[in-house]
LOLO-560053 format. One record per residue (C-alpha): residue number from 1; x, y, z negated; residue in one letter. Coordinates in steps of 0.02 Angstrom, whole numbers, m for minus. Layout:
! LOLO-560053
[NUM [X Y Z] a]
...
END
This chain:
! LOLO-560053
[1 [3118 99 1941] x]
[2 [2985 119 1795] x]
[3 [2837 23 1889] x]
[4 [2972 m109 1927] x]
[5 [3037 m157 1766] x]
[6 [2843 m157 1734] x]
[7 [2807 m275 1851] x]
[8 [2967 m367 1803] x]
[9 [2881 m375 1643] x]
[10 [2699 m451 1690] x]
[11 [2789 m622 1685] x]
[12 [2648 m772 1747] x]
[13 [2592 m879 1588] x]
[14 [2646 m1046 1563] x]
[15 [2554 m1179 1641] x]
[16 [2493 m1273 1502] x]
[17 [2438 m1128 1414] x]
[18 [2355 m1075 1586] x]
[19 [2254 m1222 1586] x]
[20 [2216 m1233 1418] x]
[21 [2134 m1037 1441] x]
[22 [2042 m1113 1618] x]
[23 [1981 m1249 1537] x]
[24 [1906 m1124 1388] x]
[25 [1830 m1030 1488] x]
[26 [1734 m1174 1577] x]
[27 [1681 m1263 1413] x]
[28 [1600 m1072 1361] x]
[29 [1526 m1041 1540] x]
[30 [1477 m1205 1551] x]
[31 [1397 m1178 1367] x]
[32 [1317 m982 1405] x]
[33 [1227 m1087 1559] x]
[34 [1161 m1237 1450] x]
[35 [1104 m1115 1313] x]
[36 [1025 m999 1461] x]
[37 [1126 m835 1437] x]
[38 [1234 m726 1561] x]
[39 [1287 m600 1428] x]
[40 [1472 m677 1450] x]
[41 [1560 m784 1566] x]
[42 [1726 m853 1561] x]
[43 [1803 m695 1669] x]
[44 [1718 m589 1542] x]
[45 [1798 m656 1376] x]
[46 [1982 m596 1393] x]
[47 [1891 m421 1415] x]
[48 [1798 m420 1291] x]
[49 [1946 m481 1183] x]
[50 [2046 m321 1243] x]
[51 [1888 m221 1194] x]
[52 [1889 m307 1023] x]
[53 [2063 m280 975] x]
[54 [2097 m89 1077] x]
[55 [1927 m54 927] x]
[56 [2026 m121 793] x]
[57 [2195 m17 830] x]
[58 [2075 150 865] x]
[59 [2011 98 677] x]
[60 [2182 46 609] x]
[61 [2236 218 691] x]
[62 [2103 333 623] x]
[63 [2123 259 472] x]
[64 [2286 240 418] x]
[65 [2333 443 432] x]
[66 [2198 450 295] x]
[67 [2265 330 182] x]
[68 [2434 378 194] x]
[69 [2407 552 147] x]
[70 [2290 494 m4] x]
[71 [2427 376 m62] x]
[72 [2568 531 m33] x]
[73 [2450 649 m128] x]
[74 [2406 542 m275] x]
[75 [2594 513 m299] x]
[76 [2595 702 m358] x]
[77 [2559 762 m532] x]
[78 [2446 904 m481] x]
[79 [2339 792 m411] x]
[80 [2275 732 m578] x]
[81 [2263 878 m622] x]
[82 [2145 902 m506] x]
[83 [2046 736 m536] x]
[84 [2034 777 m722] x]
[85 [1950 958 m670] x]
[86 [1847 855 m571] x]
[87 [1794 747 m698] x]
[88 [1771 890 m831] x]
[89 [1646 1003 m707] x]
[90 [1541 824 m673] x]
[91 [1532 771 m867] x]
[92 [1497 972 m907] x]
[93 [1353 991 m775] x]
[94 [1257 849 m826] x]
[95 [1273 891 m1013] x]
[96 [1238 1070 m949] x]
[97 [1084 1008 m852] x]
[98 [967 911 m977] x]
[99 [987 1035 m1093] x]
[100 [960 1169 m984] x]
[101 [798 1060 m911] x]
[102 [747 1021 m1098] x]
[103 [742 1198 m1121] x]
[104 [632 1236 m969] x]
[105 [523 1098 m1018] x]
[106 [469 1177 m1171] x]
[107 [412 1327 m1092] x]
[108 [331 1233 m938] x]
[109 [244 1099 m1040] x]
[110 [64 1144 m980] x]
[111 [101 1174 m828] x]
[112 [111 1005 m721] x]
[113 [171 1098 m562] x]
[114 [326 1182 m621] x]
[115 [362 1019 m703] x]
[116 [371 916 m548] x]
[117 [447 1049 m461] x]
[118 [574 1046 m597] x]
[119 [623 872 m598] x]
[120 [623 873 m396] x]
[121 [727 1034 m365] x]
[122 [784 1128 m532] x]
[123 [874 998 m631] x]
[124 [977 932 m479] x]
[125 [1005 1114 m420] x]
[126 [1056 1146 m607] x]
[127 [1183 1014 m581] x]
[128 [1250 1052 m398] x]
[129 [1266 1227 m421] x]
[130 [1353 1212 m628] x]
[131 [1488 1065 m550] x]
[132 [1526 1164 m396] x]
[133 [1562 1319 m490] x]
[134 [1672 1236 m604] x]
[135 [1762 1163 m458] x]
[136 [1757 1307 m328] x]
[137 [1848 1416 m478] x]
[138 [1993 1269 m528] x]
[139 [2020 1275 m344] x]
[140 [2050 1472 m333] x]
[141 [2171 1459 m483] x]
[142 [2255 1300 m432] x]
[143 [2288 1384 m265] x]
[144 [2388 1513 m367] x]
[145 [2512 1376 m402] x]
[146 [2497 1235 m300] x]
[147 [2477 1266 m80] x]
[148 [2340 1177 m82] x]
[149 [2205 1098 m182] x]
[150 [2182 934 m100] x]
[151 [2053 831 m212] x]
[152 [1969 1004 m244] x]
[153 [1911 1036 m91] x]
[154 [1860 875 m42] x]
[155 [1735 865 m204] x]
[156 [1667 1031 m158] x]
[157 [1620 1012 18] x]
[158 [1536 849 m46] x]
[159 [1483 947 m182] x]
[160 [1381 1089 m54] x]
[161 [1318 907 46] x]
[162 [1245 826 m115] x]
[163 [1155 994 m150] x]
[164 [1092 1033 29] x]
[165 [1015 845 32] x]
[166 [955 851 m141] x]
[167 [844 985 m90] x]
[168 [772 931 76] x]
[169 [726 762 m7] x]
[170 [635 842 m130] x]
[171 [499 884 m16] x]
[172 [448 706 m1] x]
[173 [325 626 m108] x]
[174 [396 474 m118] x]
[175 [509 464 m224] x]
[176 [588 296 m176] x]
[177 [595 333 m12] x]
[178 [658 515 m38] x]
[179 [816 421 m160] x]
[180 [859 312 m4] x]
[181 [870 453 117] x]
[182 [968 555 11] x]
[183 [1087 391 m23] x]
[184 [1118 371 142] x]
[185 [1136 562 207] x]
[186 [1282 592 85] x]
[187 [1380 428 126] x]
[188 [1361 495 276] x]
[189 [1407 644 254] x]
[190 [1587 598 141] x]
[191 [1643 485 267] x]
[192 [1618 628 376] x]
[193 [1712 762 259] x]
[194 [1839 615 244] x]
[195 [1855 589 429] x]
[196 [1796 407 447] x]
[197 [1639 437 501] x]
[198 [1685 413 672] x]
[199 [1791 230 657] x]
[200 [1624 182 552] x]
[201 [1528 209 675] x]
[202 [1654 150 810] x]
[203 [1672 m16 713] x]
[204 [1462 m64 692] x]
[205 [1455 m20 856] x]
[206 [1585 m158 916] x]
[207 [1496 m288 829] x]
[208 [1372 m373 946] x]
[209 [1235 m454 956] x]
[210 [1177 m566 1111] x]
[211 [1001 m569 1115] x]
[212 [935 m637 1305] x]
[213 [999 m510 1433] x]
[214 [1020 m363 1301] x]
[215 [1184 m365 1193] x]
[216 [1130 m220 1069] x]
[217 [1280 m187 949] x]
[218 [1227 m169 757] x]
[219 [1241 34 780] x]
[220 [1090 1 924] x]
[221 [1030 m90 793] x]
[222 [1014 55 647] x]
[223 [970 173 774] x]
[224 [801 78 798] x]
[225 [748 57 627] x]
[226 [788 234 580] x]
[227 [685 297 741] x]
[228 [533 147 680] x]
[229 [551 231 493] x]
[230 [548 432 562] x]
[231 [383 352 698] x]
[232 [309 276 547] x]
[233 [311 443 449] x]
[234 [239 525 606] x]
[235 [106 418 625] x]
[236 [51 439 440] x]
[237 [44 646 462] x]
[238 [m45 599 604] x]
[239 [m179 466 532] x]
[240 [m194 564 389] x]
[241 [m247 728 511] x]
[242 [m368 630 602] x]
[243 [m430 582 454] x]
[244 [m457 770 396] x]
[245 [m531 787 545] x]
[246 [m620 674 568] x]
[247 [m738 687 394] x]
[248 [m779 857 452] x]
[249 [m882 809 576] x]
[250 [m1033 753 506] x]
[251 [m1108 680 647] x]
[252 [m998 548 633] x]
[253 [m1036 407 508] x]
[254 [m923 357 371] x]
[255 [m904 181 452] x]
[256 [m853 243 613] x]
[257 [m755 363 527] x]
[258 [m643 212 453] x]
[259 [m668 139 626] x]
[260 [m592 280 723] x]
[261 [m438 321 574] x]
[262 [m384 129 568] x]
[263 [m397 104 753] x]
[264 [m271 260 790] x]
[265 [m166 202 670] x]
[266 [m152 27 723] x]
[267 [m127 107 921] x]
[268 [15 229 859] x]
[269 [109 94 748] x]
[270 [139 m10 906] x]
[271 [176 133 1017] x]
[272 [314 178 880] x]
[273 [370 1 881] x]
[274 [393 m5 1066] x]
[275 [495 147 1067] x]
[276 [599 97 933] x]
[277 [626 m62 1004] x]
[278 [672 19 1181] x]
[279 [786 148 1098] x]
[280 [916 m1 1059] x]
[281 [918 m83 1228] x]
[282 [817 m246 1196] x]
[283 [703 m346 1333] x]
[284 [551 m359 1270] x]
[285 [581 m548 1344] x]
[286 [687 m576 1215] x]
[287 [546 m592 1089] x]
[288 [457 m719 1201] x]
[289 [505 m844 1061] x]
[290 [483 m756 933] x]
[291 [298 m721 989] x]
[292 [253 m905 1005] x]
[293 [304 m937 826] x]
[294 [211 m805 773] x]
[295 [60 m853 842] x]
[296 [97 m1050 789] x]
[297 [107 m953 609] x]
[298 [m51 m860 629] x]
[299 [m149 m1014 689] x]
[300 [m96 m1115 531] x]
[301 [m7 m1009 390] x]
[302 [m91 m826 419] x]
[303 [m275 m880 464] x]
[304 [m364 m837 334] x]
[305 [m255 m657 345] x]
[306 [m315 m626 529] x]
[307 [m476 m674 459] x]
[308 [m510 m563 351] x]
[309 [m431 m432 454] x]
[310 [m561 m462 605] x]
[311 [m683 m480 494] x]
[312 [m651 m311 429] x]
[313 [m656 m243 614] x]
[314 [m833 m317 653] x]
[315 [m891 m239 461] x]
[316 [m850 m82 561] x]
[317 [m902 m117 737] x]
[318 [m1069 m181 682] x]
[319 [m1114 m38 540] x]
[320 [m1183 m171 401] x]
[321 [m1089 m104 265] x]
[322 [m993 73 250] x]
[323 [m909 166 118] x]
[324 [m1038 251 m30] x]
[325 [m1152 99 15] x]
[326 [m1237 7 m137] x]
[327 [m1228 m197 m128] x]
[328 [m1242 m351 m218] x]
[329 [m1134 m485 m155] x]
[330 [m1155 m649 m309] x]
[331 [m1141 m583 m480] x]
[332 [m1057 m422 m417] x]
[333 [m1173 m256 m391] x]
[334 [m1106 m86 m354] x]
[335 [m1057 42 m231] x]
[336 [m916 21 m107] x]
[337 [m757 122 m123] x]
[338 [m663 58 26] x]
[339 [m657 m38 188] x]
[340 [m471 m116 171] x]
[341 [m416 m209 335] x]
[342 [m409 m357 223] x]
[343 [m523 m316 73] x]
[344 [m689 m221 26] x]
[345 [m679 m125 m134] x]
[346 [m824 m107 m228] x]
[347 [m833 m33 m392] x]
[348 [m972 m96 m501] x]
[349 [m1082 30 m646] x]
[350 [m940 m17 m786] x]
[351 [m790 43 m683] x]
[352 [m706 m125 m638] x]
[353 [m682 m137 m455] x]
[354 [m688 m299 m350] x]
[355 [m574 m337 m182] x]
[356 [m693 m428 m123] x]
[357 [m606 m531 57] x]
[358 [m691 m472 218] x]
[359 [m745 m623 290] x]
[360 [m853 m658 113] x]
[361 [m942 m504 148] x]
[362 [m987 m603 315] x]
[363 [m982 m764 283] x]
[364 [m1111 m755 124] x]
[365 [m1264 m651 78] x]
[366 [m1245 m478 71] x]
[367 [m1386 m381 m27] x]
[368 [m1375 m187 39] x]
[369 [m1485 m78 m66] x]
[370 [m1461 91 44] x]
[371 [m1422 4 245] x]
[372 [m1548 122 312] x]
[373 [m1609 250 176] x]
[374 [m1603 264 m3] x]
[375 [m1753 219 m72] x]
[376 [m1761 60 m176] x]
[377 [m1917 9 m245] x]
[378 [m1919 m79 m431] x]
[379 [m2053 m178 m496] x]
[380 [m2078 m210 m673] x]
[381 [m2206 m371 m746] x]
[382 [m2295 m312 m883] x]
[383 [m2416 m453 m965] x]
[384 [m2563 m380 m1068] x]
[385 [m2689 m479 m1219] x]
[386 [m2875 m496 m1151] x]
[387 [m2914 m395 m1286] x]
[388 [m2846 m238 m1254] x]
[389 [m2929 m97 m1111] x]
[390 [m2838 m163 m932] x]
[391 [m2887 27 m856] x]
[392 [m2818 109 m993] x]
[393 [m2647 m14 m988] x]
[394 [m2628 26 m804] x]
[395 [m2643 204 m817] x]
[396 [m2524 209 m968] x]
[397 [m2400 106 m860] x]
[398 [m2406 248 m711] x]
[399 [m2389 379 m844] x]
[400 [m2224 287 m890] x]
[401 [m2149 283 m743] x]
[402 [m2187 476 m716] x]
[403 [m2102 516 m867] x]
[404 [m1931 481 m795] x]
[405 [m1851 611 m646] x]
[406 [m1775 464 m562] x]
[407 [m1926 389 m500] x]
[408 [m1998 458 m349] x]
[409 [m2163 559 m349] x]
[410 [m2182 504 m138] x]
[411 [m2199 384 m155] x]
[412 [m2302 378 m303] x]
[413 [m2283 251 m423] x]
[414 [m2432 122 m466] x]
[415 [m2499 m13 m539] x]
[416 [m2567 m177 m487] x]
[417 [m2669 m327 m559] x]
[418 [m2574 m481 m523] x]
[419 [m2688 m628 m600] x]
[420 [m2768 m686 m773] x]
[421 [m2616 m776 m840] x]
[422 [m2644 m940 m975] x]
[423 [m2584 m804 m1123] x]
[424 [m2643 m624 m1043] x]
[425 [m2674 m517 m891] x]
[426 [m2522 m497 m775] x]
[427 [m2483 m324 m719] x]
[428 [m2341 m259 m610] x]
[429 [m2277 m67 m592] x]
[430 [m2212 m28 m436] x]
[431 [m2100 125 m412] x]
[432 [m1956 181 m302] x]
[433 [m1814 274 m332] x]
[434 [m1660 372 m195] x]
[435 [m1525 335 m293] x]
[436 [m1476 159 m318] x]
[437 [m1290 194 m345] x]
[438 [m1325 292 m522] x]
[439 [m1412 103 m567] x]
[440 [m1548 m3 m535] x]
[441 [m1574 m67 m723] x]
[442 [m1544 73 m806] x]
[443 [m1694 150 m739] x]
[444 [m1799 m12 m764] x]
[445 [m1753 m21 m946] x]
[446 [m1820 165 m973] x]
[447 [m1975 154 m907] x]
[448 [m2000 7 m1000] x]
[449 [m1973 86 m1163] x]
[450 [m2092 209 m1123] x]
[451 [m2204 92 m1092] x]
[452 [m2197 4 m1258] x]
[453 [m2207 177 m1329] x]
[454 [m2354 202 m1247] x]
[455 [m2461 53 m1263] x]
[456 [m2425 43 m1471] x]
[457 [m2486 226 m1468] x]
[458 [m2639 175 m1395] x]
[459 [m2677 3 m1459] x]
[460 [m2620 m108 m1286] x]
[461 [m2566 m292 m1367] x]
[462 [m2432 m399 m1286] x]
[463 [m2482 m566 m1292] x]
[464 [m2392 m704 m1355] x]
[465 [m2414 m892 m1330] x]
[466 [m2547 m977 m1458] x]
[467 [m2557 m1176 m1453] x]
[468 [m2717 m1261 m1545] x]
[469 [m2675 m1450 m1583] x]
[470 [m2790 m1579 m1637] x]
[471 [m2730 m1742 m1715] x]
[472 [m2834 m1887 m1695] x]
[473 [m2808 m2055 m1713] x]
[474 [m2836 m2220 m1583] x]
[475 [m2898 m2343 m1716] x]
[476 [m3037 m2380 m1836] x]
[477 [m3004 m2416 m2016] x]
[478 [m3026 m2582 m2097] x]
[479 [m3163 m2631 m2221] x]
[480 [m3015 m2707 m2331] x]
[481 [m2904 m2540 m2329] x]
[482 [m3011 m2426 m2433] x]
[483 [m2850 m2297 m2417] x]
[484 [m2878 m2316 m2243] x]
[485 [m3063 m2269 m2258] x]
[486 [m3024 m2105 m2357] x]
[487 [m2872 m2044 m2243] x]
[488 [m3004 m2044 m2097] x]
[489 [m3146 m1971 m2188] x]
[490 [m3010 m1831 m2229] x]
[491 [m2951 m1805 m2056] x]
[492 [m3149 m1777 m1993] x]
[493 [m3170 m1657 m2119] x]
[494 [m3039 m1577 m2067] x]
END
């Protein structure tokens, strides 16, 4: 009789209102296959309507048990009683807690260590463990009184939560990062104490999102960029141990060194971008689109970005540069601190360092004062009077040069004759030197005090210009200008 009046029940709909659903379901069939997607057809639409609204009851139904019983147990007085305990152990602990870190401070001040470790795990720990106290014991002696402490012991277990978290995210460095993970593990973690984790969850994962074949829900969604975030921190422990590794060897030179750390990095950062991406269900068709504009944006917007990032891989590939090496690229001169992907840092004798772009350090002339060894050689003009003893100058000049450790005894340092000059004899020291990254100047500027030193000691003269001029003058004198007459018999005698 049951399945009767049931079927009594399923009355047929209306015409019109048949037709009218028929002729919805056509337009948004007839739309899915203009627009190229199969996610839905017009059969499919009622269902997923029933899914949609059976989601929203399971919600409604989760939900409202919850609410009810908040709204029933703030309509009793013990309840703020409860809330104002509450409030008194949070206010307490964090009054309790800076002084209590203030104190610690003063005894930890030279010690940079116990300070960090302080700030990352005492002072919240202070907190935690001071408010739960507080609370844990107002809920033994409200429980005296009341049947149960309802506020009480949902601020404790979130209490225990907070702390747990707190600590665990103090072992990471970053301290952004480690304030977002914490964040979102205790929302988590109350909605789960307050039993709506679940219809949270139940509700992101009803809301979807077509994309091509693939209709990931925004719960797919979250799933993938958490997994990309965790890969990402797994591929910088990893980097960063192949980098360890890596220097070790020292075989290996530092440019290939870069070579082989960027190149693993790059490789695992797509591998963990695959995997997150196949962890929520998408086609990698999907992105077909998407990876035409991106190329359209690379060819006009991001070339000189993909420049500068090639160049940086043939820097590496072909060895001209590496880190430690000492250039001069225009005005700038010092030793390289970096190989970016985009950018070569070089930090010049005074401390400021340059980012200079990759595909400058191609593009335009590159100076490399240690590519294959070392040595630099310097040479110094000197320019002596004809008066003074040219042996004597050039041995004084060698003499010089020995005086500083810098300069190189093998090769020797020496001195040549470069020409007779129109004011004095030119003269050039030679001498070479292994460490151009401590300066090339600085060394130049020594010697050559020691050289003035030198030749004043012994009596070497610099030159310096001297100009004779003679004034004469293109006419004769007349017999009528008698001042004429004396003016040039004055300038002969002179």
């Amino acid at each position: 009789m049951m399945q009767d009046q049931g079927a009594s029940e399923q009355q047929p709909e209306p015409a019109d209102a048949a037709g009218e659903s028929v002729s919805a379901s056509a337009q948004d069939a007839a739309q899915d296959m203009l627009e190229g997607s199969d996610v839905l057809t017009g059969e499919d639409i009622p269902t997923a309507i029933e899914q949609a609204t059976s989601i929203k009851d399971q919600i409604v139904e989760l939900v409202a048990p919850i609410w009810e019983r908040s709204v029933e147990e703030l309509t009793q007085p013990e309840r703020f009683i409860e809330i104002s305990l509450i409030l008194i152990a949070v206010l307490s602990a964090k009054w309790g807690s800076v002084r209590l870190h203030d104190v610690v401070a003063k005894f930890t001040a030279k010690h940079d260590s116990i300070q960090r470790a302080d700030n990352r795990f005492f002072k919240p720990l202070i907190f935690g463990v001071w408010s739960l106290t507080i609370v844990w014991t107002s809920q033994i002696g409200l429980e005296y009184f009341y049947d149960h402490a309802y506020f009480l012991e949902i601020a404790s277990s979130m209490l225990v939560a907070w702390i747990v978290i707190r600590l665990v995210a103090g072992f990471i460095a970053n301290r952004e990062i480690a304030r977002i993970i914490a964040f979102t593990a205790w929302l988590l973690a109350a909605l789960n104490i307050l039993g709506l984790l679940r219809p949270f969850l139940s509700y992101i994962d009803s809301i979807v999102l077509p994309l091509g074949e693939a209709s990931p829900s925004v719960l797919d969604l979250v799933q993938g960029v958490v997994s990309f975030a965790v890969l990402l921190w797994l591929v910088g422990a990893v980097t960063r141990q192949v980098d360890t590794q890596v220097r070790k060897v020292a075989s290996v030179p530092p440019s290939a060194r870069v070579l082989i750390v960027k190149t693993s990095k790059i490789v695992l950062i797509v591998l963990a971008f695959l995997l997150a991406l196949n962890s929520t269900g998408i086609d990698m068709t999907a992105f077909a689109v998407f990876g035409g504009a991106l190329g359209v944006g690379i060819g006009f917007g991001l070339q000189k970005v993909v420049g500068n990032f090639i160049s940086g891989i043939i820097l590496l590939l072909d060895r001209s540069i590496k880190p430690g090496d000492v250039i001069e690229i225009g005005t700038t001169y010092g030793r390289i601190n970096k190989l970016a992907a985009r950018y070569t840092s070089v930090i010049t004798r005074d401390g400021t360092e340059f980012l200079i772009p990759n595909e400058d350090m191609i593009t335009q002339p590159v100076v490399n004062w240690s590519h294959t060894n070392q040595l630099v050689r310097r040479r110094i003009p000197v320019q002596i009077s004809y008066e003074s003893d040219l042996r004597l100058a050039m041995d004084l000049m060698v003499k010089a040069a020995d005086k500083e450790s810098r300069v190189k005894k093998i090769p020797a340092p020496r001195t040549l004759l470069k020409g007779f000059g129109a004011d004095g004899v030119d003269l050039e020291l030679r001498m070479w030197i292994d460490d151009p990254q401590d300066g090339v100047a600085n060394i130049g500027s020594a010697v050559m005090l020691h050289i003035w030193d030198l030749f004043h000691e012994n009596n070497i003269e610099f030159p310096f210009p001297q100009r004779v001029v003679h004034i004469a003058r293109s006419g004769k004198p007349s017999s009528d200008d008698p001042d004429g007459e004396e003016e040039a018999a004055a300038a002969a005698g002179a």
